[in-house]
Structure formats: C-alpha cells, structure tokens
MARKOL-628300 format. One record per atom (N, C-alpha, C): residue in three letters; x, y, z. Coordinates in steps of 0.1 Angstrom, whole numbers, padded with zeros to 4 digits, always signed. Layout:
REM MARKOL-628300
AlaXYZ;...
//
This chain:
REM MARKOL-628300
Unk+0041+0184-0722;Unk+0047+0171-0722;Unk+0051+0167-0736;Unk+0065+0165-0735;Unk+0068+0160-0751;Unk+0061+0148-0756;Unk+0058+0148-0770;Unk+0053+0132-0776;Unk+0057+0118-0772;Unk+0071+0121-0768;Unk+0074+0105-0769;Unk+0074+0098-0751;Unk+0071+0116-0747;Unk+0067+0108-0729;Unk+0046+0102-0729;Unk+0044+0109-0739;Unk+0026+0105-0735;Unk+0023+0090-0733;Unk+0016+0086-0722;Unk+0017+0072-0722;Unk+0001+0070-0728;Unk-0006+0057-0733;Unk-0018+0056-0733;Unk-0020+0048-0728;Unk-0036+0048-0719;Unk-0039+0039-0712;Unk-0058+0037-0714;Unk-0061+0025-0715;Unk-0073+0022-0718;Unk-0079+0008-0710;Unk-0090+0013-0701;Unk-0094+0005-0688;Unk-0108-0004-0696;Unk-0110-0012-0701;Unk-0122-0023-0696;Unk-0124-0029-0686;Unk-0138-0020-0685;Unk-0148-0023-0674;Unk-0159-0031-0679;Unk-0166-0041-0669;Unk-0177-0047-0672;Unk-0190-0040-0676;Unk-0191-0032-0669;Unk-0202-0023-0669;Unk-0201-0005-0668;Unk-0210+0000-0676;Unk-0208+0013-0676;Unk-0209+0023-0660;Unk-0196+0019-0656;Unk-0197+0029-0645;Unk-0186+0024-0635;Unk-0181+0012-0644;Unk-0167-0002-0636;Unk-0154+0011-0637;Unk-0153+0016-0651;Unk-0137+0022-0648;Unk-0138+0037-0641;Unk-0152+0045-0644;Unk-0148+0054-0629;Unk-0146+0049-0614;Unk-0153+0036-0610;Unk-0152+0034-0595;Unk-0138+0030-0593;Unk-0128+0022-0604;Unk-0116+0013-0605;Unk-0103+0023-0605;Unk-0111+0033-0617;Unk-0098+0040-0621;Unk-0101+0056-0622;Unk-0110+0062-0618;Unk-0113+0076-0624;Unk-0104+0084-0616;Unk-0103+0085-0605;Unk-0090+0092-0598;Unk-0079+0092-0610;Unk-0072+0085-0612;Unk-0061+0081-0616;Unk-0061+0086-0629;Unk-0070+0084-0635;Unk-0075+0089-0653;Unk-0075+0103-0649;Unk-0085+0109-0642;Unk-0085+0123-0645;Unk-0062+0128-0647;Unk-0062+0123-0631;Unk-0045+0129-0630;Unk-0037+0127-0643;Unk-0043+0116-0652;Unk-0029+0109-0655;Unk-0037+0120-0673;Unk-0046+0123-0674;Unk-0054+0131-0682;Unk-0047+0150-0678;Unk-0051+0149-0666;Unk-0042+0163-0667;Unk-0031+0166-0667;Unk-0021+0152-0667;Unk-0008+0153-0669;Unk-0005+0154-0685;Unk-0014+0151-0695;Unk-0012+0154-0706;Unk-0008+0138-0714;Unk-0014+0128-0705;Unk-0017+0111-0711;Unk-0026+0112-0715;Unk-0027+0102-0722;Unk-0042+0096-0733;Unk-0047+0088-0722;Unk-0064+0087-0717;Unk-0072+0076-0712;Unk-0083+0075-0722;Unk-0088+0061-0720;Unk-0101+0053-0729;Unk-0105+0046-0720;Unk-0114+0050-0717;Unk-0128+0039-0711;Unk-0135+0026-0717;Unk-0137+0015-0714;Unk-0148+0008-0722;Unk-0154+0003-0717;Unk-0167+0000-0717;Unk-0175-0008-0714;Unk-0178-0017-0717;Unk-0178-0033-0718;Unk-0176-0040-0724;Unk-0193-0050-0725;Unk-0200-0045-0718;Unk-0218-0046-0717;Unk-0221-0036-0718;Unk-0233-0033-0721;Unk-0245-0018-0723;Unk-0248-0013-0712;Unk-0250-0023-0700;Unk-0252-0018-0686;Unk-0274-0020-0692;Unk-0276-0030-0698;Unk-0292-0027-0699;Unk-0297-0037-0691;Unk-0292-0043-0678;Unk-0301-0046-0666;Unk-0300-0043-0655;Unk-0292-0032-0650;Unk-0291-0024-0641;Unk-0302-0017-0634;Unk-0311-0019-0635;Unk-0323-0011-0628;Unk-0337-0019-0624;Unk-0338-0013-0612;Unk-0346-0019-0611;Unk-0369-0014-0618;Unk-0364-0005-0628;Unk-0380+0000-0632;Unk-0374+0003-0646;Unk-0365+0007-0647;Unk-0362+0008-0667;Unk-0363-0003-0675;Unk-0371+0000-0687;Unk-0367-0013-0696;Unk-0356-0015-0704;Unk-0346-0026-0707;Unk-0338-0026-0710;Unk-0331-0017-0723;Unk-0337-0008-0733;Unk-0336-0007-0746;Unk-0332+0011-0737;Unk-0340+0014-0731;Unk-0341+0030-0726;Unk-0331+0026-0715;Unk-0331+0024-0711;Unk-0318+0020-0698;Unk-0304+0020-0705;Unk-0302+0008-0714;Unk-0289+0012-0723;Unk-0285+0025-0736;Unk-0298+0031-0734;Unk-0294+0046-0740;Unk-0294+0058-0729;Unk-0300+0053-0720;Unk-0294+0066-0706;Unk-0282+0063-0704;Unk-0275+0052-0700;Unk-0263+0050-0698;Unk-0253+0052-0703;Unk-0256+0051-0718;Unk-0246+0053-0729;Unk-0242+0072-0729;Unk-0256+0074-0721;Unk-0257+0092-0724;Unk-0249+0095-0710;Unk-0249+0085-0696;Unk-0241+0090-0687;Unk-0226+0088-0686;Unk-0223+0077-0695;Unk-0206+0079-0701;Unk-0199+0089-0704;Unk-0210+0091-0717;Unk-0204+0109-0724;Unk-0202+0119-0711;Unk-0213+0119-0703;Unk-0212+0130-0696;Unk-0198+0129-0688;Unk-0192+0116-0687;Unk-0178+0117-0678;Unk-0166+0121-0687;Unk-0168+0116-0700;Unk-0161+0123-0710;Unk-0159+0138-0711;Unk-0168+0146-0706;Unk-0168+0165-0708;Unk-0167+0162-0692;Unk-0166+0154-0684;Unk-0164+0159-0671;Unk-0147+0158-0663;Unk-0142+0144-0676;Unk-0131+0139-0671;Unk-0118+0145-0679;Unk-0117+0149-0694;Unk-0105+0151-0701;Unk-0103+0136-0708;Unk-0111+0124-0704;Unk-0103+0112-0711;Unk-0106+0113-0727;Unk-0101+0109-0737;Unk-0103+0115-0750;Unk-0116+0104-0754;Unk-0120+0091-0750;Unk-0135+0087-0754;Unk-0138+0073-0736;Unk-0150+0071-0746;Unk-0157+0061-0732;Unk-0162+0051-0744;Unk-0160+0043-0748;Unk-0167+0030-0756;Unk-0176+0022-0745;Unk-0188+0024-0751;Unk-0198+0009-0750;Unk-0196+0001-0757;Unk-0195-0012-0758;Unk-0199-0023-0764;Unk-0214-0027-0763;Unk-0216-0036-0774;Unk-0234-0037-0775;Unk-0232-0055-0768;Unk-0225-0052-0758;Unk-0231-0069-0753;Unk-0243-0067-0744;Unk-0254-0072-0741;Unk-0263-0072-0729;Unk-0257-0079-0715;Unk-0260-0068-0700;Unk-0250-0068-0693;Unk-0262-0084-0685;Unk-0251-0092-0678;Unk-0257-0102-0670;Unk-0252-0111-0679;Unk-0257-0112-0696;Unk-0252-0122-0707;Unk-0242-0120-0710;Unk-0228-0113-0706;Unk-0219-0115-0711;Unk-0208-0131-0716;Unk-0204-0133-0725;Unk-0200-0144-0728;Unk-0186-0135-0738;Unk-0174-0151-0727;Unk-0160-0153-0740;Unk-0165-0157-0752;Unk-0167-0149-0759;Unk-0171-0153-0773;Unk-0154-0149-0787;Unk-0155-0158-0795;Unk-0144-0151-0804;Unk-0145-0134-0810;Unk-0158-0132-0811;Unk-0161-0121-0812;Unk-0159-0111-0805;Unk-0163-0112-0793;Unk-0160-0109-0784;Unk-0141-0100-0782;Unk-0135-0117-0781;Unk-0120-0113-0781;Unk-0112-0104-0795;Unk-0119-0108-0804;Unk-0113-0099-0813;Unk-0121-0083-0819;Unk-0131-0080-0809;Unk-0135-0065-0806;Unk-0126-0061-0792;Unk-0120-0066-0785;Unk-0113-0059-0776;Unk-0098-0061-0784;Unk-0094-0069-0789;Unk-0082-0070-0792;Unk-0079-0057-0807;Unk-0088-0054-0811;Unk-0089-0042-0825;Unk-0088-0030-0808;Unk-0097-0030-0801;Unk-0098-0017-0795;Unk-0087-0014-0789;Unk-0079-0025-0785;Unk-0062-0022-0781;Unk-0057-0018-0792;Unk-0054-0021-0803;Unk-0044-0021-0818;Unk-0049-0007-0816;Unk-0066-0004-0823;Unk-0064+0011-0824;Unk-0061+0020-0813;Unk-0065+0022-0805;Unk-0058+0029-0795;Unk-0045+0032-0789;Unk-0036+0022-0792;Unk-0026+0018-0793;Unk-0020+0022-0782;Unk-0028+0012-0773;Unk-0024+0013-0756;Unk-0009+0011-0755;Unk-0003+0014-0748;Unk+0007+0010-0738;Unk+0005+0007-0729;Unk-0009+0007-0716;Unk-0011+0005-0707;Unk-0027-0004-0704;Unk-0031-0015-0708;Unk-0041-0022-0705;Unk-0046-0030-0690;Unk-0061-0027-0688;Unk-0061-0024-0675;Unk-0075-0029-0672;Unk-0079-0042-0663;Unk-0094-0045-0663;Unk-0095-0052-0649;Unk-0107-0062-0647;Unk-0105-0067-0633;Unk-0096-0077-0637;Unk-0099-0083-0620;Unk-0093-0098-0615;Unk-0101-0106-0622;Unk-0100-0120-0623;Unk-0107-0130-0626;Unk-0116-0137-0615;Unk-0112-0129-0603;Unk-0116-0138-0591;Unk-0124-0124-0587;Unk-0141-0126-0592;Unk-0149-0114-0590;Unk-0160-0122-0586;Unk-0168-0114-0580;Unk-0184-0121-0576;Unk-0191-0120-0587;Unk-0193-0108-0599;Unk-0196-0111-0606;Unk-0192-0115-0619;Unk-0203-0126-0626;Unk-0198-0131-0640;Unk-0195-0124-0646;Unk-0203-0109-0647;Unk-0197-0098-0662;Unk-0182-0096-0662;Unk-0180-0097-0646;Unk-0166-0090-0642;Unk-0156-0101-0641;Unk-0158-0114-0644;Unk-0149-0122-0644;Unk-0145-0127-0663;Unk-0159-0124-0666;Unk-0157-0128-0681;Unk-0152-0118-0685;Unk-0153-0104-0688;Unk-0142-0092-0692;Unk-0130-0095-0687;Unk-0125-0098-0678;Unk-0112-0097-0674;Unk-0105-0112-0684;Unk-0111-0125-0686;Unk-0106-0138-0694;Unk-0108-0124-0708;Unk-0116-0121-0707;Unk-0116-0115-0728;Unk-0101-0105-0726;Unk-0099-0099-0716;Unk-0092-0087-0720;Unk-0077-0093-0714;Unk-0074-0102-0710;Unk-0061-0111-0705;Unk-0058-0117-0719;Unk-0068-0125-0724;Unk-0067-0134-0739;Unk-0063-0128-0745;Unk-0061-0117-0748;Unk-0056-0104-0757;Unk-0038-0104-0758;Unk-0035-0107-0744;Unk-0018-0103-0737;Unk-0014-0112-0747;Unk-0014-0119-0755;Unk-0008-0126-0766;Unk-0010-0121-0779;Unk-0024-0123-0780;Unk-0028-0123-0796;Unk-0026-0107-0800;Unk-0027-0097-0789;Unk-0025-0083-0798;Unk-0013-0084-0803;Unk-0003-0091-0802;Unk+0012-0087-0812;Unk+0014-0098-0823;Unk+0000-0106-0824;Unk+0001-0121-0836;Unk-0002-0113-0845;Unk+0001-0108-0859;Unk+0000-0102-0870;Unk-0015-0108-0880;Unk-0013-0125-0877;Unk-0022-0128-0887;Unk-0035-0131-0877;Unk-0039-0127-0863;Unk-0049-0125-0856;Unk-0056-0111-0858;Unk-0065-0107-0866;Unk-0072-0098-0872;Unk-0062-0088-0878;Unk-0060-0095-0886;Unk-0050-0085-0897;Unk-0054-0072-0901;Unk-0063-0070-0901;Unk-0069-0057-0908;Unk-0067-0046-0896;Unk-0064-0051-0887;Unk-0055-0039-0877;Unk-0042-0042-0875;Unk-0036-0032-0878;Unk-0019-0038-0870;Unk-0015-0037-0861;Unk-0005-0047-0857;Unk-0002-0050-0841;Unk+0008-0040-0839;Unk+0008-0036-0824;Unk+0017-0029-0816;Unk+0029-0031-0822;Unk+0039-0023-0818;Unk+0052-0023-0818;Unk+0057-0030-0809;Unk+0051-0027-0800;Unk+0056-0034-0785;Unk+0044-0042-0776;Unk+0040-0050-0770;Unk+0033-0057-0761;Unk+0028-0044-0752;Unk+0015-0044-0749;Unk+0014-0031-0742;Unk+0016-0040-0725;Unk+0018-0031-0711;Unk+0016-0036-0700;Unk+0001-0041-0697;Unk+0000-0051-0690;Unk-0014-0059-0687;Unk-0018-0052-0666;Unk-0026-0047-0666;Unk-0026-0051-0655;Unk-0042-0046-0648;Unk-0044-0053-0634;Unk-0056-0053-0626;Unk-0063-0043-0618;Unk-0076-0041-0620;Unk-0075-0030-0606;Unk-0079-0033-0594;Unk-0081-0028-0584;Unk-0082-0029-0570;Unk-0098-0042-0571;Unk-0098-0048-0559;Unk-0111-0055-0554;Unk-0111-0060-0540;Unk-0114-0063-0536;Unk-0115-0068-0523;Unk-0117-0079-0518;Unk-0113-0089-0532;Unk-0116-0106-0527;Unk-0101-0111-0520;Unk-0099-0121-0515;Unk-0094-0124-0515;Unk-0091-0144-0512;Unk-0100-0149-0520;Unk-0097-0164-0530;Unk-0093-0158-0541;Unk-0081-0162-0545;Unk-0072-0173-0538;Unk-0063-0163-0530;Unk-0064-0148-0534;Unk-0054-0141-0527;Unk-0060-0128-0529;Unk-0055-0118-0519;Unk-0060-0105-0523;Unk-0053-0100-0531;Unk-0055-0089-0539;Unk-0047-0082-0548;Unk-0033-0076-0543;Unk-0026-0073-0551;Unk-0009-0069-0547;Unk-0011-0055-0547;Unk-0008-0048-0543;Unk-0005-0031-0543;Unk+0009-0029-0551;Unk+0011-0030-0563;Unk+0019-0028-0572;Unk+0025-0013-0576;Unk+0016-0008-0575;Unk+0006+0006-0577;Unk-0004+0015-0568;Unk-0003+0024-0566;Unk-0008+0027-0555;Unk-0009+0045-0559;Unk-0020+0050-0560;Unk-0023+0065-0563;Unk-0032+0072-0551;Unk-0026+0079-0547;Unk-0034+0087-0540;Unk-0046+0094-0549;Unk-0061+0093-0544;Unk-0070+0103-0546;Unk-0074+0113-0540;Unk-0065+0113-0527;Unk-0072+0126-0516;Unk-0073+0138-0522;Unk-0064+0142-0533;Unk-0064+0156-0539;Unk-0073+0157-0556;Unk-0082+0147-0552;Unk-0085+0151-0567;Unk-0104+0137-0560;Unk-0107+0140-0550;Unk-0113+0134-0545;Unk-0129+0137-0553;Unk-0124+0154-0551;Unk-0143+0161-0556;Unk-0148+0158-0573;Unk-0138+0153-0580;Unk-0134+0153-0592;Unk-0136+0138-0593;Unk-0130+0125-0588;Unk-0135+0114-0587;Unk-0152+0116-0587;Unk-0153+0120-0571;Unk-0175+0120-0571;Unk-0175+0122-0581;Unk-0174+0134-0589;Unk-0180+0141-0600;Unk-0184+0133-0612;Unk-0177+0119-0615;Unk-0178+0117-0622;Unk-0188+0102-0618;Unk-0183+0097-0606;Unk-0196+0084-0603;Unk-0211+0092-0607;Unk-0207+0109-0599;Unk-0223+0114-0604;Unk-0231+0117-0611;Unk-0220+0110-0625;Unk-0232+0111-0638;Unk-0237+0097-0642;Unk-0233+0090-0632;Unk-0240+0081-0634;Unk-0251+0078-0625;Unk-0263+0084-0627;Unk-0275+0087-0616;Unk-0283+0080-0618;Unk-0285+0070-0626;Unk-0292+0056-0623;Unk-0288+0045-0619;Unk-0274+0046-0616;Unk-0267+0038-0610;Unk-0266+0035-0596;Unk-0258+0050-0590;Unk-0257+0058-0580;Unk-0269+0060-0569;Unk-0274+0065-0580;Unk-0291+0074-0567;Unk-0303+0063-0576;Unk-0301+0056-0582;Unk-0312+0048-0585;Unk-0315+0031-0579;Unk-0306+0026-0589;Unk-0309+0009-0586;Unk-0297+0005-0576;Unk-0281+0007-0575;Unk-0275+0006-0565;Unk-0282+0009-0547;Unk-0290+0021-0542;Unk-0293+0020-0535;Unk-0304+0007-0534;Unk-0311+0008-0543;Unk-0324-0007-0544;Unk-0315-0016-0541;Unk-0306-0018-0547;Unk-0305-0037-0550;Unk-0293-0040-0537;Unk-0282-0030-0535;Unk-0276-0035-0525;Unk-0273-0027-0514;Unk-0284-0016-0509;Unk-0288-0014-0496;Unk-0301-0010-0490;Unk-0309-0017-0494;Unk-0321-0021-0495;Unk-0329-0007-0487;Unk-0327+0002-0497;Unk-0336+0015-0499;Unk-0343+0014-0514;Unk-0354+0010-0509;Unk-0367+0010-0522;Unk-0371+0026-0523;Unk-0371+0036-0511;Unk-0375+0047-0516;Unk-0364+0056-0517;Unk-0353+0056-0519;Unk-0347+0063-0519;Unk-0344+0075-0533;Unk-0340+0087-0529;Unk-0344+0099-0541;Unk-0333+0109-0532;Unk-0319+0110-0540;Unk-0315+0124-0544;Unk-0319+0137-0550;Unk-0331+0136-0553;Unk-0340+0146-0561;Unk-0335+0161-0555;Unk-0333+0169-0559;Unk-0330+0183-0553;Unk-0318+0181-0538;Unk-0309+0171-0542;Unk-0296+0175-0537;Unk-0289+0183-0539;Unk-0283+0191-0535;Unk-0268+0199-0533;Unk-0259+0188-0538;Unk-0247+0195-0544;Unk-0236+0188-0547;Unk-0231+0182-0534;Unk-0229+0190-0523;Unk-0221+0183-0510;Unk-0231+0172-0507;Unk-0245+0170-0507;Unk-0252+0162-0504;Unk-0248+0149-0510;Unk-0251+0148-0526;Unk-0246+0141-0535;Unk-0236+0133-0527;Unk-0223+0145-0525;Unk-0210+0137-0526;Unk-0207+0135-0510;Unk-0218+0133-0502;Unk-0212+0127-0487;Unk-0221+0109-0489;Unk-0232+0114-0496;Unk-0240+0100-0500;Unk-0226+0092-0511;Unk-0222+0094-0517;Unk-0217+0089-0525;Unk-0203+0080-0513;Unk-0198+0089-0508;Unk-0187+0087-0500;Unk-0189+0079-0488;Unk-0203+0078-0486;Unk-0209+0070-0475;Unk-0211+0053-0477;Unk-0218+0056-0493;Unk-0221+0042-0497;Unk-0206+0031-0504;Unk-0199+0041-0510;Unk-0189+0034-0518;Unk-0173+0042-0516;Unk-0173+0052-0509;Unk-0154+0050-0505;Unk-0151+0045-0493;Unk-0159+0034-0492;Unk-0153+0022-0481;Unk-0139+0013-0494;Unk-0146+0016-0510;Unk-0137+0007-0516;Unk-0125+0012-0516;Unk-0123+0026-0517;Unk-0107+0035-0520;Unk-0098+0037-0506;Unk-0110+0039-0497;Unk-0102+0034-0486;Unk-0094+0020-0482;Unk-0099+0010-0485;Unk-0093-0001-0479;Unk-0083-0002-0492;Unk-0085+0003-0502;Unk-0071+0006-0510;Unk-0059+0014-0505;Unk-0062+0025-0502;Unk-0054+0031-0491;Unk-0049+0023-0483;Unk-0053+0011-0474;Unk-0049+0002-0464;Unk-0041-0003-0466;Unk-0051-0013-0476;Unk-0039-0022-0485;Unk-0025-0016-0494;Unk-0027+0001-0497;Unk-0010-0003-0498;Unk-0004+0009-0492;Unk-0009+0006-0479;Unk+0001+0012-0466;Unk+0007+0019-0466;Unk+0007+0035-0475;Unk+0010+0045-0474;Unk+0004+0058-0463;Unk+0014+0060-0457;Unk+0011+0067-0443;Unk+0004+0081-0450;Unk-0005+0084-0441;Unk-0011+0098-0442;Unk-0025+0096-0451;Unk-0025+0087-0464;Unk-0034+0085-0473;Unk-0046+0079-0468;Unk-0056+0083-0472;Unk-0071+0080-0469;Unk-0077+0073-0480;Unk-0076+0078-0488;Unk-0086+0070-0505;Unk-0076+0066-0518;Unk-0073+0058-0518;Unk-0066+0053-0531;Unk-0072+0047-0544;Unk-0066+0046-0554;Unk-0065+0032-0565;Unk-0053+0029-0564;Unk-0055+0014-0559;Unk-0048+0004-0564;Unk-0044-0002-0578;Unk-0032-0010-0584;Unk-0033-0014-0593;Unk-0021-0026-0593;Unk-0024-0038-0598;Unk-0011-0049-0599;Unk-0010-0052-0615;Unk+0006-0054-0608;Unk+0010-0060-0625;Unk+0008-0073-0635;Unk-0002-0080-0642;Unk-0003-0090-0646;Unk+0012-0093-0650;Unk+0013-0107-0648;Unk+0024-0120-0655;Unk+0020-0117-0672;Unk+0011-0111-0679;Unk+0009-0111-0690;Unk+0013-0097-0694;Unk+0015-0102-0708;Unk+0019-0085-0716;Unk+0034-0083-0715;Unk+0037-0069-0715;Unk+0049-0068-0711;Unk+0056-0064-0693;Unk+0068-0068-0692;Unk+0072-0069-0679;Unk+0077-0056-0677;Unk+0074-0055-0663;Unk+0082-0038-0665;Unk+0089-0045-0652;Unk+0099-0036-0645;Unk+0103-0037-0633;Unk+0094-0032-0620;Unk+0095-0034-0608;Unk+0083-0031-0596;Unk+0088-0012-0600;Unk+0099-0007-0597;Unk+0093+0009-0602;Unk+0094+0011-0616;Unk+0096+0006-0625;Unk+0089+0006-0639;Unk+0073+0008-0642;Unk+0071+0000-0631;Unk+0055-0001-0630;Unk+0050+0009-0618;Unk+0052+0013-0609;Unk+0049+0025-0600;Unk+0047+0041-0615;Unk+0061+0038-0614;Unk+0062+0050-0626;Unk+0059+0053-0633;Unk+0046+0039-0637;Unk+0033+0048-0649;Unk+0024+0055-0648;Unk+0023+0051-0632;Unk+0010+0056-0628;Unk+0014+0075-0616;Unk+0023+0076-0618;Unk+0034+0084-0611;Unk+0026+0098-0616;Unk+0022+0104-0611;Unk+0016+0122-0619;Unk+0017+0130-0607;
//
C-alpha cells in the first residue's frame, strides 16, 4: 500500500476490552490491509471483578491489552490511568484525548454513543466528541500540533435505542475473520471467563480452566455475538451473520455516505 493511501484510525473505549468487542473485526482487516489502528482505554478497567483488588486488577488488564497488541497487528493499545466507574469530563481529561489524536494523527476517530447504560461509556464518548473542534484550535494545547485536516468522528455499534437506534453508515462483515475477532476478546480472561460471567449471567462458579480453544470460542459466541449479529441485522446485508457497525458523527470532518463506507472498505 502506498503512503499516501494508509489511513489511521484510533478507537476510545471506556474500558479495557470496549474497542475489541466495538471494533476488533474491523481493526485486525483494516491492520492487514496495511492501516494504522490505536486502541485506548480511557479507564484502567480496576473495578471489573468481582475478587481482585483494584491495583492488581489494573495491572492484569493493562497486561491483557498488550496481549491483543501481538495478537492483532494494531501498532499500540493505551490505558489511561482514570479509575473505571469514576470516570469524569474533566479538562484534563479532554486535553489527554485531544494530544492522543494530534500524536497519532488520526484521520479516523472512533468511540461510543452518548446514549449508553453505562456512565464510563457515556462520559468517553462527551470527552472524545469535545475534541471534533478543539483538535484543529492551535492555541488549545499548543505543545502538540494540530492536524492538517479535521480527522472523521464517528460511533460504534450499540443497541439502544433512546432517542434512536444507531444508523448503519458502515457496515463490515466479520464472518471471515471471526476466529481472529474471539482471539482477541480471549485475552481478556478476567473479563470474559471471570467477572462478565458473575455479574451479568449470574454464574458465580463458573471456570474455563482447561478449555480447548473451540470451547473458549463457542462460550464466547454464545454469551456475546448476539451483539455482531444484530449488527448484521441492523445493516441488512444479505447473506451476513456477524458485523461491526459504524455511523458518521455531525462532528469532525464530513465525508459523503460512500466516502464514509469507503474507509472502512478492506
């Protein structure tokens, strides 16, 4: 791929494990197409569990990032040091996401809706929207320089719908890159096979301990690609089973409807 086609694209997630469920399909493809992806986490992920203490919890997790890093081709995964549940719009806040666009020097910015069940996931999405302006204001953290251009803003898939459901703007097939998706929720194993089954399918004993990979990835597929499927639904492409979705925010720069298909195009 020549230089001046490489696009970059860099997803804030609330929590360490938001942009593989949102976007990891998509990332690996758009990674072995020869694009730049960046992960971030915008909390530590240190109340996720239900038996870890917070300090050891956000250094397993920080260590299950890396591992999607050597698993996925994206060139990094940033944590941020906020504590997950306390996330707060802080100015600080907006001007650590707004440096981590400048340096990276996205073209393509990428987080939730605002309309999420949870706070972490509504407050990252106001910090990383607040940005569609101030990354191209020069005298807003001067000591990085602003883009050339406004990078594209836009949302990933969710399933609310107050005030509206999400638009299918964008729409990636995962069926061919499906075992590669698991692969990567699977390094996140305190998430996955630990407190997720606790807290929202109320298996207190539950233990992947000496799974097989197919085991792993029918559990995985069981509990959570009900979400890529109904992405698939929602953007009604015949034949397709598991997608990521993606819509274009009103912020940032405007592309045209296949301007915007076309980024995500591998």
């Amino acid at each position: 791929m020549k230089e001046q086609d490489v696009k970059r694209f860099i997803f804030f997630g609330a929590h360490p494990d938001d942009p593989d469920v949102f976007f990891g399909g998509t990332a690996v493809k758009l990674a072995r197409a020869g694009h730049k992806v960046k992960f971030v986490s915008v909390t530590n992920g240190n109340a996720g569990h239900h038996k870890m203490k917070p300090d050891a919890l956000a250094a397993r997790r920080y260590g299950e990032t890396q591992e999607v890093v050597r698993r996925s081709g994206i060139v990094e995964y940033d944590v941020m040091q906020n504590s997950d549940t306390l996330l707060e719009n802080t100015l600080a806040n907006r001007i650590a996401i707004t440096k981590l666009i400048r340096e990276f020097k996205a073209d393509v910015v990428i987080s939730h809706r605002l309309c999420d069940y949870h706070p972490d996931h509504r407050t990252t999405a106001q910090l990383v929207m607040d940005t569609s302006f101030l990354v191209r204001v020069p005298l807003f953290c001067p000591d990085v320089p602003t883009p050339d251009t406004t990078p594209v803003y836009a949302y990933s898939y969710d399933g609310f719908t107050d005030p509206r459901p999400i638009r299918p703007d964008a729409v990636v097939s995962i069926d061919d890159i499906l075992d590669e998706k698991m692969r990567l929720l699977d390094c996140h194993e305190s998430q996955f096979y630990e407190w997720l089954p606790w807290v929202d399918f109320d298996m207190p004993d539950f233990s992947a301990e000496g799974w097989s990979w197919e085991q792993r990835k029918a559990h995985l597929l069981k509990y959570w690609g009900g979400i890529w499927k109904r992405a698939a639904q929602l953007g009604g492409v015949p034949g397709m089973e598991y997608a990521e979705v993606f819509e274009q925010s009103e912020y940032g720069k405007r592309l045209t409807p296949e301007e915007f298909k076309d980024l995500f195009t591998v």
